[in-house]
C-alpha positions as CSV (number, residue, x, y, z in Angstrom):
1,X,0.0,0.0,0.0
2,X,1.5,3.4,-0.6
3,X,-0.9,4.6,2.2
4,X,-2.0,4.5,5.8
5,X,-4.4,1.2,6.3
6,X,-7.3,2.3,7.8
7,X,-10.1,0.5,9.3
8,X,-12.4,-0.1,6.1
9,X,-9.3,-1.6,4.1
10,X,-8.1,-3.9,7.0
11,X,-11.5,-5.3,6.7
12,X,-11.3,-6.2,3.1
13,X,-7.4,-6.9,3.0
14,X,-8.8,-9.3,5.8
15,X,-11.4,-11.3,3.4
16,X,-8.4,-12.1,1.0
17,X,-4.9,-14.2,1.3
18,X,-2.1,-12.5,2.5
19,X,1.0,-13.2,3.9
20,X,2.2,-9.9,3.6
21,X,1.0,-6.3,3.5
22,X,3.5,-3.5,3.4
23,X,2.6,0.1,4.0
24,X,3.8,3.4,5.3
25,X,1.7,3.0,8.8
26,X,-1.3,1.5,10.0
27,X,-4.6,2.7,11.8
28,X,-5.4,1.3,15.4
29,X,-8.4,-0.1,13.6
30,X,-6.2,-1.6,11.4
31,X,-3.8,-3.2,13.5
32,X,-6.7,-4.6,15.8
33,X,-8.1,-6.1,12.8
34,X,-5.3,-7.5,11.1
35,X,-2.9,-8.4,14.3
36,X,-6.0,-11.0,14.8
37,X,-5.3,-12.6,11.3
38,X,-2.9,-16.1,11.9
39,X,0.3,-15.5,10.0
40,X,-0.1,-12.3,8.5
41,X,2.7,-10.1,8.6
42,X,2.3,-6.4,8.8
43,X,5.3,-4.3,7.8
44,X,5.6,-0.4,8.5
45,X,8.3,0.9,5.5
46,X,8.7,5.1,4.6
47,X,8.0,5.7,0.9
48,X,9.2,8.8,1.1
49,X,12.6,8.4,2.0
50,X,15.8,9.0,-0.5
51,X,17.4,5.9,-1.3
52,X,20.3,5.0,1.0
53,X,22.9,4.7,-0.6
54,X,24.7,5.4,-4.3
55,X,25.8,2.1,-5.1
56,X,24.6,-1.5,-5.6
57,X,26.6,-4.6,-4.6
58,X,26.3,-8.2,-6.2
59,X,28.7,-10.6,-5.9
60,X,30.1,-12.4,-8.5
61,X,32.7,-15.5,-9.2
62,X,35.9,-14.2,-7.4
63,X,34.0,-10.8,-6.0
64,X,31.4,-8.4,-6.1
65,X,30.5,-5.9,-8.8
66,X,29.8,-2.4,-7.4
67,X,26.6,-0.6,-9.7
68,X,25.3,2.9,-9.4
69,X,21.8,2.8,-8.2
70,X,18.9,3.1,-10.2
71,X,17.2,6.2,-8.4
72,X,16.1,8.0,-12.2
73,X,12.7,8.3,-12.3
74,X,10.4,10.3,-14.7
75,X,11.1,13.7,-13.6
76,X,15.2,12.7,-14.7
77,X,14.1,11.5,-18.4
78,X,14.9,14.0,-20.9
79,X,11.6,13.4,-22.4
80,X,10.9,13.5,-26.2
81,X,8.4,12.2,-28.8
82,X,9.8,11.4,-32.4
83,X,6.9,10.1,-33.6
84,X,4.1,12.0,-34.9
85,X,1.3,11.9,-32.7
86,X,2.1,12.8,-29.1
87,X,0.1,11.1,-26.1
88,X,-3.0,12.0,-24.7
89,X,-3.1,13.3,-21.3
90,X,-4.5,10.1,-19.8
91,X,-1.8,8.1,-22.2
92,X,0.9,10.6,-20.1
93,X,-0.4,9.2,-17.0
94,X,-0.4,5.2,-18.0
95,X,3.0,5.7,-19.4
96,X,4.3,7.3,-16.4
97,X,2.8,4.3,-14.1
98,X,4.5,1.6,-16.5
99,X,7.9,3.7,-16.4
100,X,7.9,3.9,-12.6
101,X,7.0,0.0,-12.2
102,X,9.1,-1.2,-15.1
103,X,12.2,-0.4,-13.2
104,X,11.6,-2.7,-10.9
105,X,11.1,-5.5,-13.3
106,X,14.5,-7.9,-14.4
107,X,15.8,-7.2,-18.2
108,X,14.5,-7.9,-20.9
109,X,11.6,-6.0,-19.1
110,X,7.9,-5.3,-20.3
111,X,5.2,-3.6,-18.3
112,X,1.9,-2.9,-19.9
113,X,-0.3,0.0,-18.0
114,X,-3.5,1.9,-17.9
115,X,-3.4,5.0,-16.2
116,X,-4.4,3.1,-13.2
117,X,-3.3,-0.1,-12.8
118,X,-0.3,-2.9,-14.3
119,X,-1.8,-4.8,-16.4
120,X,1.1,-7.2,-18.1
121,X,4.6,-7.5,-16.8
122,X,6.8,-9.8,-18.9
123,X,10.3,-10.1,-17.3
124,X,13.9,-11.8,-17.4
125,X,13.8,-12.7,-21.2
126,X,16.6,-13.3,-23.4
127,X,14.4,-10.7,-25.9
128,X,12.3,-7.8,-25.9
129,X,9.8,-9.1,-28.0
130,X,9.3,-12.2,-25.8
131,X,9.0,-10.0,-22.6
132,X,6.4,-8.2,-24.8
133,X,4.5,-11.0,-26.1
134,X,4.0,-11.9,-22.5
135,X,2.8,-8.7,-20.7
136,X,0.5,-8.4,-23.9
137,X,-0.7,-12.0,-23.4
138,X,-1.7,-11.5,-19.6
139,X,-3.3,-7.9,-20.3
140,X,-5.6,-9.2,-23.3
141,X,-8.4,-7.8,-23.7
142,X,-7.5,-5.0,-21.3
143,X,-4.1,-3.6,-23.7
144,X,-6.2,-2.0,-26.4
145,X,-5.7,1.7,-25.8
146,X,-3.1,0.5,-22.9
147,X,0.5,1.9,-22.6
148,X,3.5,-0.3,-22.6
149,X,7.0,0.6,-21.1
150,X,10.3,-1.2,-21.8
151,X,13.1,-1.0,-19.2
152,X,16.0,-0.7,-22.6
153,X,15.4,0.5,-26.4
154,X,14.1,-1.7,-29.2
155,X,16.9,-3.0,-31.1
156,X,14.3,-3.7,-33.9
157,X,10.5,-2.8,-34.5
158,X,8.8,-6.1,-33.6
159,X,8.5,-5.4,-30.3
160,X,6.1,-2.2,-31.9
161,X,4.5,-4.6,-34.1
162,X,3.7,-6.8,-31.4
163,X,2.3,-3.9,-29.6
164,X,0.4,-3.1,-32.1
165,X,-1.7,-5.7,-32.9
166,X,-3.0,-5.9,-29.6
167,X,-4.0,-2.3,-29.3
168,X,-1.2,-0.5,-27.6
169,X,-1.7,3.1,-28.3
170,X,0.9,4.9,-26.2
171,X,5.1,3.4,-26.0
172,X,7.8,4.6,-23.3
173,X,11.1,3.8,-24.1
174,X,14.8,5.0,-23.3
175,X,15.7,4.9,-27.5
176,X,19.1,5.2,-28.5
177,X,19.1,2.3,-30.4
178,X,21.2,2.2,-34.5
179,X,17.3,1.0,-35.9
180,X,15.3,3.7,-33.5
181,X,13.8,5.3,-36.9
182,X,12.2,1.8,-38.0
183,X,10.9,1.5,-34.3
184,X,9.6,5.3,-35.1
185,X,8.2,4.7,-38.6
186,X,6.2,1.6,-37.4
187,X,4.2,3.6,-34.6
188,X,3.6,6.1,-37.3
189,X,2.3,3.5,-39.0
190,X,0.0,2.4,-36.3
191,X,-0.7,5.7,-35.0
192,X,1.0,5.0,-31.8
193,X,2.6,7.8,-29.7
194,X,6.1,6.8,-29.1
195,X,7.8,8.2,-26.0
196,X,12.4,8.5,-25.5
197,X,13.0,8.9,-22.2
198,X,17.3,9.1,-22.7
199,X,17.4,7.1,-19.4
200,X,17.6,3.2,-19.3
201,X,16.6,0.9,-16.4
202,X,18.2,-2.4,-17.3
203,X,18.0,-4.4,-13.9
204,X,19.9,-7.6,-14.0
């Protein structure tokens, strides 16, 4: 939750399964309704704060490799659109969400979005169109005039194509690719607002 659980919520978070529910704090109501639930764990975590620290560590064969932190968000993308058509104000919004929660998704890395709600997240594949194909498989029905976010650029235009077909309207993506303009002339094609953000994600 990225906000205080009050009574009326711990009453229908109580209804489902959880083994989990993270938020920034908890209502008395809350807590008396949830503490009484066997095995549910209630953790009490600041959204607001900066992240802790500059680097990253994971270890390797022999040692640990030492990454900057991914802390870019939105506000840090030198935004641009190269295609022809630019997004719709509630397009803006669904390509924001899927920019903020594709981040957080392993490379190759897919989220599709409504201004809303996720509503694919394809993740870890060896290629962008197969991270694609599967956020766009579990959104069905629900990606025409969705938004779909990828964590690196398209180093060909299937991944549009793909998109496409099942009625993406709106792309965000870091570009800098050697084949951005046949990514660019394929949403033309389409009519789909295409989104550069300069910034890549990339989490391995």
């Amino acid at each position: 939750m990225n906000r205080e659980v009050d009574g009326e919520t711990a009453r229908k978070l109580y209804e489902i399964f959880l083994e989990i529910i993270i938020a920034p704090s908890f209502s008395d109501k809350a807590l008396e309704i949830l503490t009484a639930k066997k095995n549910l764990r209630l953790l009490k975590v600041s959204f607001e704060s900066e992240a802790s620290k500059e680097n990253t560590l994971s270890s390797i064969e022999g040692g640990l490799l030492v990454q900057e932190q991914d802390i870019y968000g939105f506000e840090d993308a030198e935004i641009s659109v190269p295609t022809k058509r630019e997004p719709t104000e509630a397009e803006w919004e669904a390509l924001k969400l899927g920019w903020k929660v594709v981040k957080h998704v392993k490379s190759n890395a897919i989220v599709v979005a409504n201004k809303d709600m996720t509503l694919g997240i394809g993740a870890g594949q060896m290629n962008r169109v197969g991270a694609a194909r599967i956020a766009l498989e579990q959104a069905g029905a629900k990606a025409d005039g969705a938004a779909l976010a990828s964590d690196a650029f398209f180093p060909m235009d299937d991944t549009v194509e793909a998109a496409a077909k099942a009625g993406i309207t709106a792309i965000i993506q870091p570009g800098g690719s050697v084949r951005d303009a046949d990514s660019i002339k394929k949403a033309d094609e389409y009519g789909i607002a295409m989104v550069f953000t300069g910034v890549r994600h990339f989490r391995h």
